[in-house]
C-alpha positions as CSV (number, residue, x, y, z in Angstrom):
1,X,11.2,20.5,18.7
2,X,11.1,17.2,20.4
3,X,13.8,14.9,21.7
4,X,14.2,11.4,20.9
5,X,16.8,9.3,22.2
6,X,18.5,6.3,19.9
7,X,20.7,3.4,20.6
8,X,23.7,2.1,17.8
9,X,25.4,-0.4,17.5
10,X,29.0,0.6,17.9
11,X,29.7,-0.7,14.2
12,X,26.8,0.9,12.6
13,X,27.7,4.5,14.4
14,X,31.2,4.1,12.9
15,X,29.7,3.5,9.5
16,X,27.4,6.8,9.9
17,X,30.4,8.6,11.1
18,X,32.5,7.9,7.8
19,X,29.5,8.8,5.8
20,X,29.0,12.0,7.8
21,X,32.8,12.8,6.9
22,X,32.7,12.1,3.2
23,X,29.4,13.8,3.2
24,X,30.5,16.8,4.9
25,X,27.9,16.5,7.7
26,X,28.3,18.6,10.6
27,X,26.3,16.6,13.3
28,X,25.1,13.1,13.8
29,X,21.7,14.8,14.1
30,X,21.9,16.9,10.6
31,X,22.9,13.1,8.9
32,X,20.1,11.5,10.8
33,X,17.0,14.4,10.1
34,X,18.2,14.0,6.1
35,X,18.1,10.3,6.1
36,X,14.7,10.2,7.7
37,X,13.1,13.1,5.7
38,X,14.8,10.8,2.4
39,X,13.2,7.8,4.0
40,X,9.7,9.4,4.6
41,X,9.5,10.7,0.9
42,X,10.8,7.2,-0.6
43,X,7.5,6.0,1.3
44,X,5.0,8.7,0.2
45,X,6.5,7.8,-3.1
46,X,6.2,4.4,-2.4
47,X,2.3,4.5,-1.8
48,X,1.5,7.1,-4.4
49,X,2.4,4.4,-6.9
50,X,0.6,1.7,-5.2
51,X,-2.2,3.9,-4.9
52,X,-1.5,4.6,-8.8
53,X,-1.5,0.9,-9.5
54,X,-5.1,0.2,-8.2
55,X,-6.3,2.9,-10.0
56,X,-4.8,2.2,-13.6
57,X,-6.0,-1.2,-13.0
58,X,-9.5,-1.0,-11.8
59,X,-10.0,0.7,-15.5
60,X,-12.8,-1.6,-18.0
61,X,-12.3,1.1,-20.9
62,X,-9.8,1.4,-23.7
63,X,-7.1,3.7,-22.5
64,X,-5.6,5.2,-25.8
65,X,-2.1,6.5,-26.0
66,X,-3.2,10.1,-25.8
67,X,-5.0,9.0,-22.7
68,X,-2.0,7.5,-21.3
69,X,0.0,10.9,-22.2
70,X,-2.0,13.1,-20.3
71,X,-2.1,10.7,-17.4
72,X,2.1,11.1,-17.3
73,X,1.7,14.7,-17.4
74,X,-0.8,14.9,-14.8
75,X,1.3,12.5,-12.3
76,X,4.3,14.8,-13.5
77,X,2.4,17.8,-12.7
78,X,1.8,16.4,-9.2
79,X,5.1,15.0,-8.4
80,X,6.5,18.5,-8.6
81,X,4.5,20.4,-6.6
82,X,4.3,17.9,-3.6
83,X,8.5,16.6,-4.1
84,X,10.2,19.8,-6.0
């Protein structure tokens, strides 16, 4: 594992340190590994809908509600195995 080194504001480290105790977190480093694994799925999310916007609108066909059905369950399908 690699070290990285960060700098608070003394306001902003109190606020984390409230959280931590409501939250029952142990370390500053536990609270700060969860917030950026949260962050770094909110952005793979984030770009898998983008990503999901160009292709649904690139489409020149009729897309029938069957169509659009399967489509959910297929983006359902992949959600799961890649966020469980």
């Amino acid at each position: 594992m690699e070290n990285v080194s960060l700098k608070l504001e003394p306001q902003f480290l109190k606020e984390i340190e409230n959280i931590m105790k409501k939250n029952r977190y142990m370390t500053k480093t536990e609270f700060i590994r969860e917030a950026i694994r949260d962050k770094l799925i909110e952005l793979e999310k984030q770009n898998m809908l983008k990503h999901l916007d160009k292709i649904a609108g690139s489409s020149k066909h009729k897309t029938t509600d069957e169509d659009l059905h399967r489509a959910r369950e297929r983006l359902v399908k992949k959600y799961e195995e890649r966020f469980k």
